[in-house]
C-alpha positions as CSV (number, residue, x, y, z in Angstrom):
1,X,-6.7,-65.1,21.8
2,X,-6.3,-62.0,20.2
3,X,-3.8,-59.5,21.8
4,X,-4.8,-55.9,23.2
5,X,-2.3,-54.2,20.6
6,X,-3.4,-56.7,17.9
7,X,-6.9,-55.5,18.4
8,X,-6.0,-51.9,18.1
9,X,-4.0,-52.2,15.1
10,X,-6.8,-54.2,13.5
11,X,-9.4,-51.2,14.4
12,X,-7.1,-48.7,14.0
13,X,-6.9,-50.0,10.2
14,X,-9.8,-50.0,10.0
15,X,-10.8,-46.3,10.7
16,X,-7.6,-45.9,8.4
17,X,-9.8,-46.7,5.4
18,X,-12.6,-44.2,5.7
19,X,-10.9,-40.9,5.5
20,X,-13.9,-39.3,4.8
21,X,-15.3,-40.5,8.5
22,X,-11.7,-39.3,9.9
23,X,-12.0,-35.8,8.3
24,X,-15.6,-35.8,10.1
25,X,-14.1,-36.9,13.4
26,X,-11.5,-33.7,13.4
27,X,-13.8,-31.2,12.6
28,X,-15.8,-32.7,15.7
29,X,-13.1,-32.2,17.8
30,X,-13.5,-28.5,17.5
31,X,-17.5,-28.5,18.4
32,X,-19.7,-29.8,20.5
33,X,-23.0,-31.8,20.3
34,X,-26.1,-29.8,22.2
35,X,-29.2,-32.1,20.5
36,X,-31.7,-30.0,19.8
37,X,-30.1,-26.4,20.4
38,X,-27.7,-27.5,17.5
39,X,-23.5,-27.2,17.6
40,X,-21.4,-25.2,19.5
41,X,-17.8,-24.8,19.9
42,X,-16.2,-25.2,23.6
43,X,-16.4,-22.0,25.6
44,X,-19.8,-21.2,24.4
45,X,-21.4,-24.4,25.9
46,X,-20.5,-23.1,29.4
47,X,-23.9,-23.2,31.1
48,X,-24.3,-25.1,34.2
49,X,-25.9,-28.6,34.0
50,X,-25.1,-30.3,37.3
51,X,-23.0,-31.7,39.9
52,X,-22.1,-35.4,39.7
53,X,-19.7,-37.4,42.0
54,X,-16.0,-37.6,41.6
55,X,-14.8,-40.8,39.7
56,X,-11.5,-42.5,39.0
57,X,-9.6,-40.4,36.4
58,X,-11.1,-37.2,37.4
59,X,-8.4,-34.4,37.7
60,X,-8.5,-32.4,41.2
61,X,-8.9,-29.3,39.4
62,X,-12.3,-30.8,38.1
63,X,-13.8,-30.5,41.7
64,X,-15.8,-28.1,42.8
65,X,-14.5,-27.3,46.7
66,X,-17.4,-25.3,47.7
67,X,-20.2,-28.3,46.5
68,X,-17.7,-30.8,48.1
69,X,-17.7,-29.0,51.4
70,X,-21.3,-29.3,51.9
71,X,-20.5,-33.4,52.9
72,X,-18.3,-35.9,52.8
73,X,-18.2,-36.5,48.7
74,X,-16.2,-34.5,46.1
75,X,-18.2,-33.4,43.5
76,X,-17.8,-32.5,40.0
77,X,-19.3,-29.3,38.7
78,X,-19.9,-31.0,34.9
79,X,-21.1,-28.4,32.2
80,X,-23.8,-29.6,29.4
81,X,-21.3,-29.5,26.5
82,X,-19.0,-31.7,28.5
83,X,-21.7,-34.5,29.7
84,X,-22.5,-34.4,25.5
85,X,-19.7,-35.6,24.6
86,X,-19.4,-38.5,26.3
87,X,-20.4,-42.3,24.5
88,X,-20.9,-45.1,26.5
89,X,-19.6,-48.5,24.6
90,X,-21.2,-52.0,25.6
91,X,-19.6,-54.9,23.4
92,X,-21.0,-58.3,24.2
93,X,-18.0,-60.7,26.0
94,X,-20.6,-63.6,25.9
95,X,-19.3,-67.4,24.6
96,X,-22.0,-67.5,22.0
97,X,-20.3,-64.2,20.2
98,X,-17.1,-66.6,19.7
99,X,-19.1,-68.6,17.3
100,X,-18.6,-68.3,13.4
101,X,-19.5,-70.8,10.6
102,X,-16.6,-70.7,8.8
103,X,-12.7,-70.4,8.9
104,X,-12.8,-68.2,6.4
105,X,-15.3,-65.4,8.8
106,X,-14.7,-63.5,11.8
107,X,-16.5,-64.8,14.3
108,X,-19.2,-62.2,15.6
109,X,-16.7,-61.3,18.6
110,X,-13.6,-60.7,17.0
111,X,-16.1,-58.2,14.5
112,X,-17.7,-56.2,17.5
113,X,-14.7,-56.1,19.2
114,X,-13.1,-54.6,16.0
115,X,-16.3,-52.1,15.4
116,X,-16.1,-51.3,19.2
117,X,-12.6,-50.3,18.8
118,X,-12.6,-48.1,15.8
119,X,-15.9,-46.3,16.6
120,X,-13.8,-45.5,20.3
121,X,-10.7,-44.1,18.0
122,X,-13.0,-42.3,15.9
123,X,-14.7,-40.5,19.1
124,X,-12.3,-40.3,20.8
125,X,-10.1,-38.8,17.6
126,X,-13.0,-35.9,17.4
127,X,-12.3,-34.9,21.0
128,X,-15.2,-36.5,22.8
129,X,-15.2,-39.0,25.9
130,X,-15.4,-42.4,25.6
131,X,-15.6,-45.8,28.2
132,X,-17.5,-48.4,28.9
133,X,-20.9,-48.5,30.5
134,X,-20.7,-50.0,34.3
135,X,-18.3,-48.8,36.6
136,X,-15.1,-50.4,35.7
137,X,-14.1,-47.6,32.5
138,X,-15.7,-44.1,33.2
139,X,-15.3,-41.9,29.9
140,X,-12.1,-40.3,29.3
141,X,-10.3,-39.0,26.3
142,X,-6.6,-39.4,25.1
143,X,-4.7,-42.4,23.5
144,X,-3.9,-44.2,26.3
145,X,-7.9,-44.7,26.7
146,X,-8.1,-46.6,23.5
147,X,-5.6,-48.9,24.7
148,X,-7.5,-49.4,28.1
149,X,-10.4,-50.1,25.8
150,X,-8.5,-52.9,24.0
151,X,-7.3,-54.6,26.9
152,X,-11.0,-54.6,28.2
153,X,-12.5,-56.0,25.0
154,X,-10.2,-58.7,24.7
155,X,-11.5,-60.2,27.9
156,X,-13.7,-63.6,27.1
157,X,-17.3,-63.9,29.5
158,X,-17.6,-67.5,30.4
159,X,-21.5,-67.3,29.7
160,X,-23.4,-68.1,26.7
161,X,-24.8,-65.0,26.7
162,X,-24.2,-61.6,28.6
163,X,-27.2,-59.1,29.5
164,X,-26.1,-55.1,28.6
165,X,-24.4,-53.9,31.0
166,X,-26.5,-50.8,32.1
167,X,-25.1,-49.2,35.8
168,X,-24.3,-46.1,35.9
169,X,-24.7,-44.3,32.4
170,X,-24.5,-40.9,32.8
171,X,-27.3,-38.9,32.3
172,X,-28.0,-37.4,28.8
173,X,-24.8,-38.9,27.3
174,X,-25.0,-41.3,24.1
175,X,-24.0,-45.0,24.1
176,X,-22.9,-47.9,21.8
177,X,-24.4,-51.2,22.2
178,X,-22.9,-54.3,19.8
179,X,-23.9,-57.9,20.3
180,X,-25.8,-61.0,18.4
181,X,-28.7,-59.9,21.2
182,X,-29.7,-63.8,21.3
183,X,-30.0,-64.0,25.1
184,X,-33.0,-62.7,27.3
185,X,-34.7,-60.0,25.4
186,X,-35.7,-58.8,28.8
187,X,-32.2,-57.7,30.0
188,X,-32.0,-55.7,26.5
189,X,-35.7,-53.7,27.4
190,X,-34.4,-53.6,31.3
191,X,-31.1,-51.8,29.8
192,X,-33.0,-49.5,26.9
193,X,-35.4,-48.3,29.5
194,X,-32.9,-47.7,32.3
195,X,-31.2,-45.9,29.1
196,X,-34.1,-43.9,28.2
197,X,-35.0,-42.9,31.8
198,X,-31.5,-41.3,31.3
199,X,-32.1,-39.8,28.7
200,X,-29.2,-41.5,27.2
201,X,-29.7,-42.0,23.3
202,X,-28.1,-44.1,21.2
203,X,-27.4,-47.3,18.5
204,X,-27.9,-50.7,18.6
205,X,-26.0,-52.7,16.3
206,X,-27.4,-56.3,15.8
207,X,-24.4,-58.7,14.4
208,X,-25.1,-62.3,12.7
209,X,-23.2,-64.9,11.1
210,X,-24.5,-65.7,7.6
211,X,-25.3,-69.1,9.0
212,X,-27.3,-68.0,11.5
213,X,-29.7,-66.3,8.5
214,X,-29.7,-68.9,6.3
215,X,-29.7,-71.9,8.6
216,X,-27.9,-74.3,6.5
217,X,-28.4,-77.6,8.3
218,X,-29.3,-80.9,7.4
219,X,-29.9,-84.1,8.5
220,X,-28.4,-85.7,11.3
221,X,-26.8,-82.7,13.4
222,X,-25.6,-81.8,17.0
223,X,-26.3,-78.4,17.8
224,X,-23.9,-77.0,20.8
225,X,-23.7,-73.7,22.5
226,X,-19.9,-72.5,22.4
227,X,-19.7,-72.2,26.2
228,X,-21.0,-76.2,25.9
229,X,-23.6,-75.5,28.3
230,X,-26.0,-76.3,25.6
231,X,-27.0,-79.1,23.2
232,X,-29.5,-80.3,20.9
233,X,-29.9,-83.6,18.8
234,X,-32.0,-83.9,15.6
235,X,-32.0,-86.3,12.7
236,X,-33.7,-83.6,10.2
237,X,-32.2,-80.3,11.0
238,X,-34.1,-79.3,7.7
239,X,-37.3,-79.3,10.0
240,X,-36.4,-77.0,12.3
241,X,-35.6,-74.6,9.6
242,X,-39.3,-72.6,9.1
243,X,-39.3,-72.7,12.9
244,X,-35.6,-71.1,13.9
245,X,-36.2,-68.9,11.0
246,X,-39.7,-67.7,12.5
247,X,-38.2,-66.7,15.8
248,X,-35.2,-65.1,14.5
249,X,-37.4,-62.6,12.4
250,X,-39.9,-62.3,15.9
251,X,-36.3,-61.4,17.7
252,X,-35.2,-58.5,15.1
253,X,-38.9,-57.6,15.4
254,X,-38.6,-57.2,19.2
255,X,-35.2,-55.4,19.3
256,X,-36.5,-52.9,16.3
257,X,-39.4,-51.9,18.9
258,X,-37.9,-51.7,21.9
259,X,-35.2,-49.5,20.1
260,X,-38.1,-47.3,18.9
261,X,-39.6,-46.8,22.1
262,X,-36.6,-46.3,23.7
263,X,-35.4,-43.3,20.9
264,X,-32.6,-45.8,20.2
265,X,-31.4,-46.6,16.6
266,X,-30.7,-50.4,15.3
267,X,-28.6,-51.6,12.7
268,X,-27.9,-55.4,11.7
269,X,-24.5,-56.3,10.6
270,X,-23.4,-59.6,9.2
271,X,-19.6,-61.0,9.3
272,X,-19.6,-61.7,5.8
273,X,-20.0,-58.2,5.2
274,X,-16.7,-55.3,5.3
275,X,-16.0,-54.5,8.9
276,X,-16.4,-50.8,6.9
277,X,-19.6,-51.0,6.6
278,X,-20.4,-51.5,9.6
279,X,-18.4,-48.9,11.0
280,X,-19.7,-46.7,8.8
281,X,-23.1,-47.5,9.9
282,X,-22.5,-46.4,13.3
283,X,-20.9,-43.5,12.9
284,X,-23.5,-42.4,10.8
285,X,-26.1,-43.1,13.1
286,X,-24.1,-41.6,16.2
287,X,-23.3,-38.3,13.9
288,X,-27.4,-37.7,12.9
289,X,-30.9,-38.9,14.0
290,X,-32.0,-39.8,17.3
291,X,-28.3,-40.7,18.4
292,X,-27.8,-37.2,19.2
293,X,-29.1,-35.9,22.3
């Protein structure tokens, strides 16, 4: 299994070759994103948004005393620049995302883990906020967060498959959401539209093997899931072909359209393909469009 500092030096390698992306990322760090009213740069994004509960990580001087006095809970004054700057990250731990065709591919886990990574450094590089969507990594900033981030990503789900994780995204932030998406299609819409009651905006990256496009099977062959809950017999995998390639295009379909409803962008992604490109992909679609709130 892959090591946490393995991981980061991988993604961090890989944000090393797009300078152009890094260049973006520091000029970032000195403005703020306000969706539609355009950029500003901290200190003029002051206006009052609302209070929130204290989490982990919060610093005491964060609280406001006279909000917290009203009750028992500590309460966060948050202002509209800073809840903008915060991306939520969902990276599919699922056993089915360990699977890749060849020895000579990554296999679709090692690639969003990778992705997740380096779009976190490049965020996190430009001075915005960045965890993990559930409870367990609220956003923060800072180097040590990135490592945090590895040590989370390296973690394997003993599952197949692994339904976004949706609790508490913060309202009107922007999130990250990379997996193969071939589990229940209803976890994704329950996760977009929780998203989009948010207000939270953001990208959707879809990642495949090559095989998994082409279906290259033939004859006599054992399909098994990689978590082994799973298996399936034929004698003519050739037949299933038409069929399997049917519901894969009905599944990018459904993703594309819940990701429109939702104000969410998608992107597919193969592992044959530079890790680059897909980086590049998502930073591209997190820096313009619909990303930005």
């Amino acid at each position: 299994m892959i090591t946490p500092l393995a991981l980061r030096e991988k993604a961090e390698t890989q944000a090393a070759r797009l300078p152009a992306l890094l260049a973006r990322a520091e000029q970032l760090a000195g403005a703020v994103l306000l969706g539609e009213h355009g950029r500003r740069r901290a200190g003029m994004g002051d206006d009052f948004w609302q209070y929130r509960p204290a989490q982990i990580g919060d610093s005491r001087r964060m609280i406001d005393h006279r909000r917290s006095a009203m009750g028992d809970v500590q309460f966060v004054r948050e202002r509209e620049w800073q809840i903008a700057q915060s991306v939520m990250l969902w990276v599919d731990q699922g056993a089915a995302m360990r699977f890749a065709s060849s020895d000579d591919l990554p296999s679709k886990a090692e690639r969003a883990r990778v992705l997740g990574l380096a779009t976190a450094i490049l965020l996190i590089r430009g001075g915005e906020r960045v965890g993990l969507t559930g409870t367990r990594l609220p956003p923060r900033r800072g180097n040590a967060q990135i490592l945090r981030l590895a040590e989370m990503f390296t973690e394997d789900a003993d599952a197949d498959y692994e339904p976004p994780e949706h609790r508490a995204m913060i309202p009107h932030a922007r999130a990250v959401f990379i997996s193969d998406f071939m589990g229940n299609i209803d976890d994704v819409k329950t996760a977009l539209t929780k998203a989009a009651d948010r207000g939270v905006r953001g990208v959707l990256l879809h990642v495949l093997d090559p095989a998994e496009e082409a279906f290259p099977f033939r004859g006599r062959t054992i399909f098994e899931s990689v978590g082994g809950t799973l298996e399936h017999e034929t004698l003519k995998a050739s037949d299933l072909k038409d069929r399997y390639l049917a519901r894969l295009a009905e599944r990018k379909a459904e993703l594309q359209h819940l990701c429109g409803v939702a104000g969410w962008q998608y992107g597919l992604h193969h592992t044959d393909h530079t890790a680059q490109s897909g980086l590049l992909w998502i930073w591209r679609a997190l820096d313009g469009g619909r990303a930005r709130t």
